[in-house]
C-alpha positions in Angstrom: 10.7 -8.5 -34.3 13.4 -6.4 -32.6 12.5 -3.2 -30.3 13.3 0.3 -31.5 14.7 1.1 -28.0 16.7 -1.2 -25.4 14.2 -1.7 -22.6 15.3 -0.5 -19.3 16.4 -3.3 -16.4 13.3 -3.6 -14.2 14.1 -2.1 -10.7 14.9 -6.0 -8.6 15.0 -6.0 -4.4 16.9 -8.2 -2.2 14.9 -10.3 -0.1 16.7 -10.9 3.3 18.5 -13.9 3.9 17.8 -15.4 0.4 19.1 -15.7 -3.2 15.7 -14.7 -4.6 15.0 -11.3 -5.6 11.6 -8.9 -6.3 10.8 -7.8 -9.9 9.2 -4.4 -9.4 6.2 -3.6 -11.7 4.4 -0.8 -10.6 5.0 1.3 -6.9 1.5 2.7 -5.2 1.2 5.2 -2.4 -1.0 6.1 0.2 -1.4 9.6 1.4 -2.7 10.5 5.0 -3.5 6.6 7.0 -2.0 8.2 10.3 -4.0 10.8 11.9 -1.0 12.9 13.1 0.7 13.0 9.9 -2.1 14.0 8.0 -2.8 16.5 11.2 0.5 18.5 10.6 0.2 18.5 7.5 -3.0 20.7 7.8 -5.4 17.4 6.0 -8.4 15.4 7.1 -7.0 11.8 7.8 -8.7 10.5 4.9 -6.9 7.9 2.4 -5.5 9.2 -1.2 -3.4 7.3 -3.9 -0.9 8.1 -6.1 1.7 6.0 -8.2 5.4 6.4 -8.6 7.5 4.5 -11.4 9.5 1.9 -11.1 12.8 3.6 -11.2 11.5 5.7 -8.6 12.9 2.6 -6.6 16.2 2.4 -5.8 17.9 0.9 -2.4 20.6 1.3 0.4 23.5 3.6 -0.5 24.0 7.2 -2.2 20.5 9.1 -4.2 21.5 12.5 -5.7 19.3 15.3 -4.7 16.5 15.8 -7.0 16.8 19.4 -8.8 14.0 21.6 -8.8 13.1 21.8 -5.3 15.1 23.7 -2.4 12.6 21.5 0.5 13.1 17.6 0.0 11.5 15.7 2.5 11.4 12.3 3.9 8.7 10.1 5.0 9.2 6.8 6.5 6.9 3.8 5.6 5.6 0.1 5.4 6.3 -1.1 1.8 4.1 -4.4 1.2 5.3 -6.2 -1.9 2.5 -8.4 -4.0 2.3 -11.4 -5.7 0.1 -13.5 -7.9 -3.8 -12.3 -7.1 -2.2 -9.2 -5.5 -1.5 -11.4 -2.0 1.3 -10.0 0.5 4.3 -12.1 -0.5 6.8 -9.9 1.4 7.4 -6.7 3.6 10.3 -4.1 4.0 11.1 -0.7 4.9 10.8 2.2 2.4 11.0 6.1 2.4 8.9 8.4 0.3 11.0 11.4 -1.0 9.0 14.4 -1.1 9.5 18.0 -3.2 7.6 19.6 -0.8 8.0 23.1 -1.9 6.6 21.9 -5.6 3.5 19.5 -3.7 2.3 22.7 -1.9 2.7 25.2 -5.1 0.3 22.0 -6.6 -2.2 21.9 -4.1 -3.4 25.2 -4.4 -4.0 24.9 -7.8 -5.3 21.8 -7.8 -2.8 20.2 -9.6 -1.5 16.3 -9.9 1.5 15.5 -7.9 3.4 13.7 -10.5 6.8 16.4 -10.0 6.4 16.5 -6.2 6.5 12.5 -5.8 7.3 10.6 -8.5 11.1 11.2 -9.4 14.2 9.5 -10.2 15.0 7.6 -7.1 12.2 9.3 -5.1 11.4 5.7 -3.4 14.3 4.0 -1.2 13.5 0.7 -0.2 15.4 -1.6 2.0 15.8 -5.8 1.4 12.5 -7.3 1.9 11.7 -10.0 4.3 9.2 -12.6 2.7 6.4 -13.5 4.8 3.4 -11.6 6.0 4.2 -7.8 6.8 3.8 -6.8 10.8 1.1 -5.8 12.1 2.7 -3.6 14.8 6.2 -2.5 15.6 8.1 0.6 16.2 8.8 2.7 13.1 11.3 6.1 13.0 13.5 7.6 11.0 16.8 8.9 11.7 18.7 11.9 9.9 22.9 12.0 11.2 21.7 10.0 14.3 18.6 12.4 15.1 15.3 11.1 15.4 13.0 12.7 13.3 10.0 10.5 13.0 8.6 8.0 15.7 5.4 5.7 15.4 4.2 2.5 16.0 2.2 0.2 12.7 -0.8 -0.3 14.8 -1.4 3.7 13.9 -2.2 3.1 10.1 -5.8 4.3 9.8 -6.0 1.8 7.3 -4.1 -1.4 7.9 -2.6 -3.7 5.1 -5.4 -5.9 4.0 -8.1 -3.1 4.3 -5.8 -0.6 2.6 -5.1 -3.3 -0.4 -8.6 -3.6 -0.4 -9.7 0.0 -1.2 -6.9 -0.2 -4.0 -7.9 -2.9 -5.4 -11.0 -1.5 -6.0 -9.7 1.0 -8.6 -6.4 -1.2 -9.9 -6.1 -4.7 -10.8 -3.1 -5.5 -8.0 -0.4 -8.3 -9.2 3.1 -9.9 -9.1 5.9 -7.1 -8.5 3.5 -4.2 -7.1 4.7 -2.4 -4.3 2.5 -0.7 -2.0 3.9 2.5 0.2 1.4 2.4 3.5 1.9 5.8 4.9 4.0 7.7 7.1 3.7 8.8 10.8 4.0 12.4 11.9 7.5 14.0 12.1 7.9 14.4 7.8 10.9 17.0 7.4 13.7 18.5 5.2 16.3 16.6 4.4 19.8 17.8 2.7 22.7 16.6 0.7 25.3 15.1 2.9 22.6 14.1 5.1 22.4 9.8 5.8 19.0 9.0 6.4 18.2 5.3 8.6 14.3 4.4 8.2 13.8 1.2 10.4 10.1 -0.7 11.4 10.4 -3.5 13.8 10.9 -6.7 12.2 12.1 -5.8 9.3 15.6 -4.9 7.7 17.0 -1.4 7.7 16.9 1.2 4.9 20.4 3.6 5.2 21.2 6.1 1.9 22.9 9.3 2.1 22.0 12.1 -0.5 24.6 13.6 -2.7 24.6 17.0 -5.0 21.8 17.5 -7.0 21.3 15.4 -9.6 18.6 14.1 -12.4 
């Protein structure tokens, strides 16, 4: 039996400090687990979840600007990586990318976000560091040196093993699921020629830089 298409190469991360890499199956998100993001954001802090693709991952280095949107945003966050019974086998730094102009013309109608979040290359994510993820730490976001986002992991309204959890009541979790935690306050526009540095404490750095728009 031969395929009528060539499959895709699955989306792999670096883990830090080792030859092994991550497989990546499935990315989940979590909208509004910090109060003061889902505050300016005009939201009750109350927990939502979306999905993104796999090759909405991509890692350190150039993404293009995604077309269709004139208001991209960034949004730094947590990414817990799973393993077999959907157990924590690693942690690492990732960055939603956000259309935000086409998420708000969604909301008011009432519409999935599908356009808004899950693009090409709409979810950076730095090497991972194996282990359990931590449990506080300092996390911002940069954009040309400025900080743009400041927060600490102890903010999460729902913290790793709760929030995994309440997702796991609606998915069966598993080996090569990400999990995006949430962002703190501070989300903003980002631009091409921008270089964007998300960093938690404890945990490697994510750097990219956007170029032109691009699919």
């Amino acid at each position: 039996m031969t395929d009528l298409v060539t499959p895709p190469p699955r989306p792999r991360l670096a883990i830090d400090g080792e030859t092994r890499q991550f497989p990546v199956a499935r990315v989940f998100c979590i909208g509004r687990n910090y109060a003061e993001h889902a505050k300016e954001m005009g939201e009750q802090a109350e927990a939502i979840f979306f999905i993104k693709p796999a090759d909405a991952v991509t890692t350190d280095g150039t993404i293009a600007y995604p077309p269709e949107t004139a208001d991209l945003h960034h949004e730094v966050e947590l990414v817990l990586a799973l393993g077999e019974g959907g157990a924590i086998v690693a942690s690492g730094t990732g960055v939603d990318l956000t259309r935000r102009d086409l998420q708000s013309k969604l909301k008011t109608r009432s519409a999935p976000w599908e356009i808004a979040k899950a693009f090409h290359q709409s979810a950076p994510v730095g090497a991972l560091r194996a282990g359990p993820p931590p449990s506080a730490g300092a996390v911002t976001l940069t954009v040309n040196g400025e900080t743009r986002q400041s927060g600490d992991l102890g903010q999460m309204i729902l913290q790793p093993e709760a929030l995994l959890a309440e997702l796991g009541r609606y998915f069966k979790l598993g080996p090569g699921d990400l999990v995006f935690t949430g962002t703190p306050a501070g989300v903003g526009p980002i631009a091409p020629g921008d270089t964007v540095k998300a960093e938690i404490e404890g945990l490697p750095a994510l750097t990219f830089t956007l170029s032109e728009t691009g699919q």
